[in-house]
C-alpha positions as CSV (number, residue, x, y, z in Angstrom):
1,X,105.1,183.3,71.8
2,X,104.3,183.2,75.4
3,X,106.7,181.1,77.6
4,X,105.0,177.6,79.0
5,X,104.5,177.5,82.5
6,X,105.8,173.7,83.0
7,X,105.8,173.9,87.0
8,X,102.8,172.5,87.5
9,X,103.5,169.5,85.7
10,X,106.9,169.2,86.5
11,X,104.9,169.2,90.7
12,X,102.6,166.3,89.4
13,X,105.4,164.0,88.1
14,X,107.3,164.4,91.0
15,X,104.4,163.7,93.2
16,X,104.0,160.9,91.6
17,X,107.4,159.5,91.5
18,X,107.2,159.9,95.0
19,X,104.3,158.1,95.4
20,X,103.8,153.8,95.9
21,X,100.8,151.9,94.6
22,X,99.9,148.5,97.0
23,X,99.5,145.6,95.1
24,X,97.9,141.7,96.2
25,X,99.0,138.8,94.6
26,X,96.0,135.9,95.3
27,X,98.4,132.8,95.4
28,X,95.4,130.7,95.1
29,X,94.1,132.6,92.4
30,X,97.1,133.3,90.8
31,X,96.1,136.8,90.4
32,X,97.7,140.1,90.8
33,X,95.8,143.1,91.9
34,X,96.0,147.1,92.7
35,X,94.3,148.7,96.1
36,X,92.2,151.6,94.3
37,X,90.6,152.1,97.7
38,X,90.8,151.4,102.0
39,X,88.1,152.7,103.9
40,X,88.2,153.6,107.4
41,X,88.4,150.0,108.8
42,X,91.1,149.3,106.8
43,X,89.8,147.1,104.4
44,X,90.8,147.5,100.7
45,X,89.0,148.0,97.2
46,X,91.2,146.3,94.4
47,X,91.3,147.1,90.2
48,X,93.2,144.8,87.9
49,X,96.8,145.4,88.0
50,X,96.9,146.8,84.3
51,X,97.7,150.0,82.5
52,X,93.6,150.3,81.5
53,X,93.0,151.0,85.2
54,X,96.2,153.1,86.4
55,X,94.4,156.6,87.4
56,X,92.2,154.1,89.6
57,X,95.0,153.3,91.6
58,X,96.0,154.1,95.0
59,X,98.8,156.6,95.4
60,X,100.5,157.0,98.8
61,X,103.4,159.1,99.6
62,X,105.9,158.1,102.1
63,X,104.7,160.2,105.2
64,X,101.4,158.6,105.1
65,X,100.5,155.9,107.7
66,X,98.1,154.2,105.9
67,X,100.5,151.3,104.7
68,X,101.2,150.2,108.2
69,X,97.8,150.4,109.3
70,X,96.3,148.9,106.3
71,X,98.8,145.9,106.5
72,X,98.4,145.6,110.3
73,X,94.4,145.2,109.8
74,X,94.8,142.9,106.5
75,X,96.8,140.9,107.6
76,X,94.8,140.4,111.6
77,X,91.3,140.1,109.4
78,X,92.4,137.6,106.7
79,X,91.7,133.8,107.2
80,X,94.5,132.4,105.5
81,X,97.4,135.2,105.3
82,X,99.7,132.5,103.5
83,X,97.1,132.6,100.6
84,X,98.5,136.6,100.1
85,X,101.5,138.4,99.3
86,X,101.8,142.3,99.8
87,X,103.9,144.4,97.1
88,X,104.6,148.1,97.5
89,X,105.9,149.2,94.4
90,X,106.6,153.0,93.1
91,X,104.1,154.1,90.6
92,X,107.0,155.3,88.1
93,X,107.9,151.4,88.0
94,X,104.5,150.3,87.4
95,X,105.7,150.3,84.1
96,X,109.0,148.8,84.3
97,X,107.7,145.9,86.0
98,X,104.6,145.2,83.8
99,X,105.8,142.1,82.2
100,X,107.3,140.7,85.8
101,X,104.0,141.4,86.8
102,X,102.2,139.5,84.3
103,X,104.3,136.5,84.3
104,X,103.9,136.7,88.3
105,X,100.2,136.5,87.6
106,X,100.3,133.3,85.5
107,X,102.5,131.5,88.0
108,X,106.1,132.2,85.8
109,X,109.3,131.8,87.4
110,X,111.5,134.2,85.5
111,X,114.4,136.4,86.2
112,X,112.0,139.5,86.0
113,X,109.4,138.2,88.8
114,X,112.5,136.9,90.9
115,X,113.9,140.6,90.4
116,X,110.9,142.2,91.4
117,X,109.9,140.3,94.5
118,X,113.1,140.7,95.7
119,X,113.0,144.7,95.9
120,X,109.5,145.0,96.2
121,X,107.6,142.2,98.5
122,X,107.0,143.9,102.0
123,X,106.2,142.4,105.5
124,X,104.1,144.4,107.8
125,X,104.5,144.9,111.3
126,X,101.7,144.9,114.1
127,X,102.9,147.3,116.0
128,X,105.8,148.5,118.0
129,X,105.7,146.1,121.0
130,X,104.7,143.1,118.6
131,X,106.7,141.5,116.1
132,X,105.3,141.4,112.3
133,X,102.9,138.4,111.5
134,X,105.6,137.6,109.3
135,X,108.6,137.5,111.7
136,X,106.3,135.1,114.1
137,X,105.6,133.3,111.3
138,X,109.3,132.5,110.6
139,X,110.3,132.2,114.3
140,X,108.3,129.5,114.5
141,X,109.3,127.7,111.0
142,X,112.9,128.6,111.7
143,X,112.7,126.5,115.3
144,X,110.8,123.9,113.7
145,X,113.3,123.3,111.3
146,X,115.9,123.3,113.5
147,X,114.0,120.6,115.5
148,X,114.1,118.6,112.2
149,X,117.5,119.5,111.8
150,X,118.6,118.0,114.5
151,X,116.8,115.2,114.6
152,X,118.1,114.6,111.0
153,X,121.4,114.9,112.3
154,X,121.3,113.0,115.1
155,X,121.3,109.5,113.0
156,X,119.0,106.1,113.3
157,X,119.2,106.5,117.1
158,X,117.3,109.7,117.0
159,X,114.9,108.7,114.9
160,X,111.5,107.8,115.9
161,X,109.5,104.7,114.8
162,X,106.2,105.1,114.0
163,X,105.0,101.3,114.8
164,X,106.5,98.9,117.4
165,X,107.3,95.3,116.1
166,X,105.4,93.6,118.5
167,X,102.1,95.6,116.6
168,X,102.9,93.1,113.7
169,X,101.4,90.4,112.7
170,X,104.1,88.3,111.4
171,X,102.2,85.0,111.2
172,X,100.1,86.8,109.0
173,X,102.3,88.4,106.7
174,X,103.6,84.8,105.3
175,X,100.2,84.8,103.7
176,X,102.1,87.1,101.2
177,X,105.2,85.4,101.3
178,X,106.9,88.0,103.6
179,X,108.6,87.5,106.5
180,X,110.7,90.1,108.9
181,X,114.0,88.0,108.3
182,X,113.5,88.8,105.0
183,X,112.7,92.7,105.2
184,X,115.4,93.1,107.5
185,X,117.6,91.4,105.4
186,X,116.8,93.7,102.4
187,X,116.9,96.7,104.6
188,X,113.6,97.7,104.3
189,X,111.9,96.4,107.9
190,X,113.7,100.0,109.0
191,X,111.9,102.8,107.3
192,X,108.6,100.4,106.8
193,X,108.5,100.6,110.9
194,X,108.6,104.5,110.6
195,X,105.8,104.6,108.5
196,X,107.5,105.4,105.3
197,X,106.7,102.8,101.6
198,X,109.6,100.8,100.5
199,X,112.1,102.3,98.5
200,X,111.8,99.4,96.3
201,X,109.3,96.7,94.9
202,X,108.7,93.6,96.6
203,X,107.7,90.2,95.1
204,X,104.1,89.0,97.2
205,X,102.4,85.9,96.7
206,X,98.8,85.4,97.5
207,X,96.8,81.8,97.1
208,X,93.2,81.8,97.0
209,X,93.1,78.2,96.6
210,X,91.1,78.5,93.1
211,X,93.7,81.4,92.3
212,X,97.1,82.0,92.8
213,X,98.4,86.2,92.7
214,X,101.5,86.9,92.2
215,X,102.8,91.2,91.8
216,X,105.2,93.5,92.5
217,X,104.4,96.5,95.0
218,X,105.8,98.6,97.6
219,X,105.0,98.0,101.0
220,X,104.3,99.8,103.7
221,X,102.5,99.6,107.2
222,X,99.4,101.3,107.7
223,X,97.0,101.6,111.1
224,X,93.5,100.2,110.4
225,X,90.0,102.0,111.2
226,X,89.6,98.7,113.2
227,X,92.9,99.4,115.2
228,X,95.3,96.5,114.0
229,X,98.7,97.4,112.0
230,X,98.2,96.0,108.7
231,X,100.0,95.9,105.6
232,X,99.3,98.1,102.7
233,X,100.7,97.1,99.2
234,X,101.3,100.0,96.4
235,X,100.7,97.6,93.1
236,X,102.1,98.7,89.9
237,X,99.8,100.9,88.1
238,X,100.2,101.1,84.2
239,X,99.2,104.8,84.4
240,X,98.5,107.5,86.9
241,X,94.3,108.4,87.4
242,X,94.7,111.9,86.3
243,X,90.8,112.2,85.1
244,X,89.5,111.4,88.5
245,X,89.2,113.9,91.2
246,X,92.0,113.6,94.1
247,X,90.9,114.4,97.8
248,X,88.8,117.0,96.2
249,X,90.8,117.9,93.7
250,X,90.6,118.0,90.0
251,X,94.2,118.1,87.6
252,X,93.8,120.9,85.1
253,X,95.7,120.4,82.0
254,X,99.1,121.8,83.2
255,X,98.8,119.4,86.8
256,X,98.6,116.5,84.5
257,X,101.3,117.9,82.2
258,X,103.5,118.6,85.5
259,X,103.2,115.1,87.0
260,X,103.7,112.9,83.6
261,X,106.9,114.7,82.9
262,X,108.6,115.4,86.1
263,X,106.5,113.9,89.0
264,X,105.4,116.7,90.7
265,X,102.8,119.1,90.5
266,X,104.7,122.2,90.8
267,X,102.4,123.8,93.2
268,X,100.7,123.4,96.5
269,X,96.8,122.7,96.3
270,X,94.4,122.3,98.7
271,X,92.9,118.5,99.3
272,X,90.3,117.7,101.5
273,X,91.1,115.4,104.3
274,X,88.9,112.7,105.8
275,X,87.3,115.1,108.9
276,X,86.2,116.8,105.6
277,X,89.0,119.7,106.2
278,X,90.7,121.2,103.0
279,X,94.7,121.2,104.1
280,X,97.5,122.9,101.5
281,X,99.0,119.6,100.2
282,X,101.9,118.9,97.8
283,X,100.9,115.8,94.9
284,X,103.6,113.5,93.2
285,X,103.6,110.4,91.3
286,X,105.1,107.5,92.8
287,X,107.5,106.7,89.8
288,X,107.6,102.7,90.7
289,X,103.6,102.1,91.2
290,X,102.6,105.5,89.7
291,X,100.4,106.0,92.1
292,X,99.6,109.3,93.0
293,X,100.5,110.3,96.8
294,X,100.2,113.7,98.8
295,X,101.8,115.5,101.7
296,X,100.7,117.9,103.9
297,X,102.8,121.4,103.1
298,X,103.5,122.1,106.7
299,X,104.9,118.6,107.2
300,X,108.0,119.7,104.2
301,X,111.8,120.6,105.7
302,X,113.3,123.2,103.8
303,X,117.4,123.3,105.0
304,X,119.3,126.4,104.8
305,X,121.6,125.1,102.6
306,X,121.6,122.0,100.0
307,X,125.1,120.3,99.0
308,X,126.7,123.3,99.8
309,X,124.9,125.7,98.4
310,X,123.5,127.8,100.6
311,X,119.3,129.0,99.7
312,X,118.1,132.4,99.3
313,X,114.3,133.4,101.1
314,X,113.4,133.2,97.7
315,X,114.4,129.9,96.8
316,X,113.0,128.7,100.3
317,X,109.6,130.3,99.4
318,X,109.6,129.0,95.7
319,X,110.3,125.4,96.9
320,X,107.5,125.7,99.7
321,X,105.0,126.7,96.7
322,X,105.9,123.4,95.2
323,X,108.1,125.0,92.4
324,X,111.5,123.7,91.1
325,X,114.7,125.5,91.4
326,X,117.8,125.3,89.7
327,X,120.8,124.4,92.1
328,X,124.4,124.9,90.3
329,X,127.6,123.9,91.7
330,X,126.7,122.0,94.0
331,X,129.4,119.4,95.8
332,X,128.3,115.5,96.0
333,X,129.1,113.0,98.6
334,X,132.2,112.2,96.5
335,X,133.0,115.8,96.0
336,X,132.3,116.3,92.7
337,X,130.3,119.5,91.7
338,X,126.9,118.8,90.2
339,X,123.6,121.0,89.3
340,X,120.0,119.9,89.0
341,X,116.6,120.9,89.5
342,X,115.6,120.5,93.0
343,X,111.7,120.2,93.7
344,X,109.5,118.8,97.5
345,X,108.4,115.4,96.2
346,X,105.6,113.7,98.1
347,X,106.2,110.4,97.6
348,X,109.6,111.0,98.9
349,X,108.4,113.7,101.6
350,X,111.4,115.8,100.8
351,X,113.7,117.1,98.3
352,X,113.6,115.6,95.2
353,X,117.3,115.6,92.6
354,X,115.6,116.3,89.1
355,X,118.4,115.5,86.5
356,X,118.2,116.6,82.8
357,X,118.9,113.1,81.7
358,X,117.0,111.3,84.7
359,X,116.2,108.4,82.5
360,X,119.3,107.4,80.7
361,X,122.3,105.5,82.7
362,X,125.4,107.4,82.5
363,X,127.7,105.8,84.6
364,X,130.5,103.5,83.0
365,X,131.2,101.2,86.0
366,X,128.6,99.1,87.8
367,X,129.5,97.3,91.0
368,X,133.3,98.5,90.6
369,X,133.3,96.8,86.8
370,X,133.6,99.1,84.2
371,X,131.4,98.9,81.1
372,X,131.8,98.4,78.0
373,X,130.4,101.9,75.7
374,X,128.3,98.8,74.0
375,X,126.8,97.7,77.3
376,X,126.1,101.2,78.5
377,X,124.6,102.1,75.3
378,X,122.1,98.7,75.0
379,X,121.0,99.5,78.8
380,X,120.0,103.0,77.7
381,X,118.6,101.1,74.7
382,X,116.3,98.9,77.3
383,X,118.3,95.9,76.2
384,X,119.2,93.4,79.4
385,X,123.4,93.3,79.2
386,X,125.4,90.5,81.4
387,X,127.6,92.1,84.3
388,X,130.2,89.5,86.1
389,X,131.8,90.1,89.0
390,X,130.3,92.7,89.9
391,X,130.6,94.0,94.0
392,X,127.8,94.8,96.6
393,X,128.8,97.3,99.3
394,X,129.4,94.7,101.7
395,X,132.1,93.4,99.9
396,X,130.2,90.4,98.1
397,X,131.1,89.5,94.6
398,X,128.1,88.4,92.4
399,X,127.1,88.4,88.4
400,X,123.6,89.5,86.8
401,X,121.7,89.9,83.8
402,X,121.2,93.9,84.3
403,X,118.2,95.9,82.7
404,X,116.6,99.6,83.2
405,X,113.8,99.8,85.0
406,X,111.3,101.7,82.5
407,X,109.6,103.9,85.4
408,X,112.7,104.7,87.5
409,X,115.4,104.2,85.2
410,X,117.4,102.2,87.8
411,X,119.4,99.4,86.7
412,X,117.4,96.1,88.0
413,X,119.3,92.6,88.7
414,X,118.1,89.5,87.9
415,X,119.8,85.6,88.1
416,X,117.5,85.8,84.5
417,X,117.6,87.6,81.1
418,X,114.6,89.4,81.1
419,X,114.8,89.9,77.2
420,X,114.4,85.9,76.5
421,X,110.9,84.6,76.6
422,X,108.9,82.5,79.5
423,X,109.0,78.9,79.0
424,X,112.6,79.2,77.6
425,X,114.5,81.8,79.9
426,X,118.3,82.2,79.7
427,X,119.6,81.7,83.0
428,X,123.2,82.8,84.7
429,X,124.6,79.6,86.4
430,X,127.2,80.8,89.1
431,X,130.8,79.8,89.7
432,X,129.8,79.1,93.1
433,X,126.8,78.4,95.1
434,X,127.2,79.5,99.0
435,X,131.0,79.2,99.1
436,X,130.7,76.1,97.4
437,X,132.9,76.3,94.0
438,X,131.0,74.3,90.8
439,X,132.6,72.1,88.5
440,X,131.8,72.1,84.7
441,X,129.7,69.2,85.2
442,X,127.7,71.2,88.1
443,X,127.0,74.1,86.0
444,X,125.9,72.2,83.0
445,X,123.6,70.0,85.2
446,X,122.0,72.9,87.2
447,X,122.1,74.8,83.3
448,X,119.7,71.7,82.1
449,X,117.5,71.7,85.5
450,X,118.8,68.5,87.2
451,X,120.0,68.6,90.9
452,X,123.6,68.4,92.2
453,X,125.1,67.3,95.6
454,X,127.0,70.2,97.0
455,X,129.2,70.3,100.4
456,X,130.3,72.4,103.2
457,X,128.8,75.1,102.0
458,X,127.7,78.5,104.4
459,X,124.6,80.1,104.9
460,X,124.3,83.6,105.9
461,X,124.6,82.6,109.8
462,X,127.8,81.1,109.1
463,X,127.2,77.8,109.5
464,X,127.9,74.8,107.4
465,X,125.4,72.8,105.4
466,X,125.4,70.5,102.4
467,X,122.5,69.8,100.0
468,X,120.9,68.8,97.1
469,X,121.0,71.9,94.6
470,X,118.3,72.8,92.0
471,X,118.0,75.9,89.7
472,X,114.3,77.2,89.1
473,X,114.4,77.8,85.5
474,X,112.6,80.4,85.2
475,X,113.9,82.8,87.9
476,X,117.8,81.4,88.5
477,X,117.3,81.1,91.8
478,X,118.5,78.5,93.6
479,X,116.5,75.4,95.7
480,X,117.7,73.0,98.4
481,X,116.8,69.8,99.9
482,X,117.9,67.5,102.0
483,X,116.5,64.8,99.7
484,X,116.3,63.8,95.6
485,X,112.9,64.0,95.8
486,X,112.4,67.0,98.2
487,X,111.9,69.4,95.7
488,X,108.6,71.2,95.0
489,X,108.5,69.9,91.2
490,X,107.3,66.0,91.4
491,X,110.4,63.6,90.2
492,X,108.3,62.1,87.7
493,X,105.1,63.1,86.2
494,X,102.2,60.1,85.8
495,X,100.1,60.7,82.7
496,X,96.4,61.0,84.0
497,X,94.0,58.3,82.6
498,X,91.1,61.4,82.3
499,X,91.5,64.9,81.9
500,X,87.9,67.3,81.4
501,X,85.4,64.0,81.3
502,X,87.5,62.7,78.4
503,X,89.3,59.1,79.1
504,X,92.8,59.3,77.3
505,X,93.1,56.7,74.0
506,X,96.2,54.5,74.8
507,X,97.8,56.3,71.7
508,X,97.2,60.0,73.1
509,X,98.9,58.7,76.4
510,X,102.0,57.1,74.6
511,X,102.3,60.6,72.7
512,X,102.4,62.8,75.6
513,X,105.0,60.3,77.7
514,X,107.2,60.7,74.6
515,X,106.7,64.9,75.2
516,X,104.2,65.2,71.8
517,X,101.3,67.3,71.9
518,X,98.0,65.6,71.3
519,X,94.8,67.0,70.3
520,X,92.0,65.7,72.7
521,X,88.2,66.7,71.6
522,X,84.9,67.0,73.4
523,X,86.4,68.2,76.7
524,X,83.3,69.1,79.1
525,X,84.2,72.9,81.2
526,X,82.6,74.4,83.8
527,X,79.5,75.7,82.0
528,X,79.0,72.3,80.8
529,X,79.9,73.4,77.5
530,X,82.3,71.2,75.3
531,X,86.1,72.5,74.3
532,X,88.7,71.1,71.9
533,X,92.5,71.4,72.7
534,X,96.1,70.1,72.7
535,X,97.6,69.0,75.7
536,X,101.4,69.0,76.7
537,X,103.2,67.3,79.3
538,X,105.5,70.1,81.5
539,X,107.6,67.6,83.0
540,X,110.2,70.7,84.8
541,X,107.0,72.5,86.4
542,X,105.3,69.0,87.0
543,X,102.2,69.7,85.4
544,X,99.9,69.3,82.0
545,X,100.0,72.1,79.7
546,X,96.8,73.3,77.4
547,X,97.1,75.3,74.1
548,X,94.2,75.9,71.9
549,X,96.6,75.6,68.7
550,X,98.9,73.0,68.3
551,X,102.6,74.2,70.1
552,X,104.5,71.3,67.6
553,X,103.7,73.0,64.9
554,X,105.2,76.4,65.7
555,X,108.5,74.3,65.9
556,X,109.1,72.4,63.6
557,X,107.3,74.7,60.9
558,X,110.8,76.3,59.6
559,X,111.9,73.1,59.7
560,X,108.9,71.5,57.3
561,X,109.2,74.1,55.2
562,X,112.2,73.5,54.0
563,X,112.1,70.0,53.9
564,X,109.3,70.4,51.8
565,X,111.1,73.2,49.8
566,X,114.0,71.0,49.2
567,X,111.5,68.0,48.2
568,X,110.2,70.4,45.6
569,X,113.4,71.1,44.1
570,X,113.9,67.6,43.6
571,X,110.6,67.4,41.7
572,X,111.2,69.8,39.7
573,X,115.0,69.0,39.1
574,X,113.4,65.9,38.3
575,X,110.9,67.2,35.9
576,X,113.2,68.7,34.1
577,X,116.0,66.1,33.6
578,X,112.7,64.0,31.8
579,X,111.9,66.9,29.6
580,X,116.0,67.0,28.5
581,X,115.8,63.0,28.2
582,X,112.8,63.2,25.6
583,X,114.3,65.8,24.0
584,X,117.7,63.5,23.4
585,X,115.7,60.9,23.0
586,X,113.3,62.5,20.0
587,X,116.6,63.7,18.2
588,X,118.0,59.9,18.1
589,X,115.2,58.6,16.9
């Protein structure tokens, strides 16, 4: 048998080994592609990245210039060079890296694609009296983020507010029953004048004479089209619009999937702004309002290093795509070591914590007072538990009904139990109102609604006061007067002589002043149209109640029924001691 001649082979393979293939990843896209051909100005011809079109791709060995000059012109010709990353990989590892490749394509963060960009992502250069596109690129990110940096570090005196006071209208902001005493008492008057939402929801009134509004939302200060500062309130949504388009943009399944489970989209998309301009943007749901709120990618600070741990380019790069990364050991503010996901949030315009357990309440102590495993299992439960003496950081003792917040998972504090119904609200009475300590008597007064007489007690100026004291039933919170009857709820209710056209019988009168409900028929409404109901005197709110049923009968029902259960009982005891009496009677005889 004649001996094989192998060398030419044996040449090929080693040509090729010694040979890289370019490859373009489209983040937009999320695409992954092979140059198959650059022509003389440098521009490239790309094939899909798969083994079907490997003899189509580019081979160049390492003596070649085209790499540099192909970069140099790509890079220089290319609108948005941050849409693109640039790969050269050796052809022998085309096929080691297949699967990195694909899950790189479909927008995977795996140990494989991390492995892979890390030998294989290249930066080109310009030339040799220019620095790389790249390097310019991060010179300028690196001094921008040191600007931020400092300013960061420099504390509330380096930090700049967005609107002055004076651009406020405070006068009309008690339209909503806000006031700057009380923002700056909350601590929210602060980031609200650097143009940042409050980090918490805010109760705001608003009468329209024929209706009175009353919500939760965050606040914030926004600059009209007309030029005025006004305020913007972020009401409570009950879900996120994920089936309308945002800015331009429309969720696909996964963005919806993405911002109902962790927030965040988990990438950067491109929204159009109102000069009609389409800027990279990060989305996120605001987890109290779940409204959905955007940030401009360039505006995001990404540190070097995050609770001691210290970032890789990688993990700088995934976080500026909008894509979580796992932090481990990291060292709190009470150095204990910690790991969570850490993700840009919009809402937040920053770094967002992402906990495994986000939602559940794992602490056992609250306010310094450590709970019970019962208490900390009913919060996690949604149940309302009662917390006493518990401390706020400046020192102040105070008790609460405590309860989850459903969107944030925070605990929330209330004078009320939020788990007893309206109209009949359990409320805490405090040992002490203001300094001023309660007797039994007090409490149980201010427990049934009536007013007490307290003295030398201090408001939060210092000074002394004393006052009439009144508990709102339904909230807990405490009301003052100088005077019995300078309370908002009348002293005494007067039974109106007509109510809806119909005069009131001298029987339905006596019935409501003894608190009955009375049923009063041919009531003429607003369309002219007549209306039966049962009215019901609300002598702690001052006012007359209307129900379309009769709210007697839900009360005393259980207690009818058994009356009536026990009456037939009797009867039937009855009933049968006559049938046993003829019985006797018929054997006598």
């Amino acid at each position: 048998m004649a001996k094989q001649d192998t060398r030419g082979d044996t040449q090929k393979i080693s040509d090729e080994q010694m040979s890289d293939i370019l490859l373009i990843m489209d983040k937009k896209e999320l695409s992954v592609k092979a140059v198959s051909e650059i022509d003389k100005n440098g521009k490239a011809k790309t094939v899909p990245a798969d083994k079907e079109h490997q003899n189509d791709f580019l081979k160049i060995d390492y003596s070649s210039n085209i790499v540099t000059n192909f970069l140099s012109n790509f890079w220089n010709q290319t609108k948005d060079p941050t849409r693109f990353r640039i790969f050269k990989l050796n052809f022998s590892g085309f096929e080691k890296f297949r699967d990195a490749l694909k899950d790189l394509a479909e927008g995977k963060d795996t140990p494989e694609v991390k492995k892979f960009l890390e030998q294989n992502e290249i930066k080109p250069k310009k030339s040799a009296d220019k620095q790389s596109i790249n390097n310019k690129n991060e010179n300028v990110m690196a001094k921008q983020d040191q600007a931020t940096q400092r300013e960061a570090e420099s504390g509330a005196a380096g930090q700049k507010y967005r609107y002055n006071e004076s651009m406020i209208d405070w006068e009309g902001l008690k339209n909503f029953g806000i006031s700057r005493d009380y923002l700056k008492e909350k601590g929210l008057l602060d980031n609200m004048l650097k143009g940042y939402k409050t980090n918490e929801l805010v109760p705001v009134s608003m009468n329209f004479g024929s209706a009175v509004l009353r919500t939760d939302a965050r606040l914030s200060f926004q600059q009209s089209a007309a030029g005025p500062v006004v305020l913007a309130m972020h009401g409570i949504r009950k879900e996120p619009e994920l089936n309308k388009p945002f800015f331009g943009h429309i969720f696909t399944d996964e963005d919806k999937k993405n911002l109902k489970e962790t927030g965040n989209m988990g990438r950067v998309v491109e929204l159009k702004n109102r000069q009609g301009e389409y800027v990279p943007s990060f989305v996120s749901v605001d987890k109290l309002t779940n409204e959905i709120v955007s940030m401009k990618a360039d505006s995001v600070f990404i540190p070097n290093e995050i609770k001691g741990v210290k970032l890789s380019d990688y993990e700088k790069n995934e976080l500026k795509e909008g894509r979580a990364i796992r932090l481990e050991d990291m060292m709190s503010d009470k150095d204990k070591e910690f790991s969570a996901n850490i993700q840009i949030n919009a809402d937040r315009r920053g770094i967002e914590f992402i906990f495994d357990n986000d939602k559940l309440f794992n602490s056992q102590v609250l306010g310094e007072v450590k709970l019970t495993d019962k208490q900390v299992e009913d919060l996690n439960a949604g149940k309302a538990i009662f917390v006493e003496d518990m401390k706020r950081k400046d020192g102040e003792v105070f008790s609460s009904f405590v309860k989850l917040d459903e969107a944030s998972g925070k605990p929330v504090f209330t004078r009320y139990n939020p788990d007893s119904p309206e109209g009949a609200r359990e409320i805490y009475v405090p040992k002490e109102i203001n300094g001023a300590i309660l007797t039994p008597k007090d409490r149980q007064e201010l427990r049934e609604g009536k007013p007490v007489f307290l003295e030398n007690m201090v408001n939060r100026k210092g000074e002394e006061f004393s006052s009439f004291v009144k508990l709102d039933l339904e909230t807990g919170r405490p009301q003052y007067s100088a005077t019995l009857d300078g309370f908002t709820e009348r002293p005494e209710f007067k039974i109106p002589t007509e109510v809806w056209g119909v005069t009131l019988t001298a029987t339905q009168r006596a019935g409501l002043q003894d608190r009955k409900a009375v049923e009063v028929k041919g009531m003429i409404g607003f369309d002219k149209k007549p209306f039966d109901g049962f009215l019901k005197v609300n002598r702690n709110q001052g006012k007359m109640d209307y129900y379309n049923e009769n709210p007697d009968l839900k009360k005393d029902a259980s207690r009818r029924n058994v009356v009536a259960e026990k009456q037939t009982q009797k009867e039937s005891q009855g009933d049968d001691d006559n049938k046993q009496g003829n019985k006797k009677g018929r054997k006598v005889a």
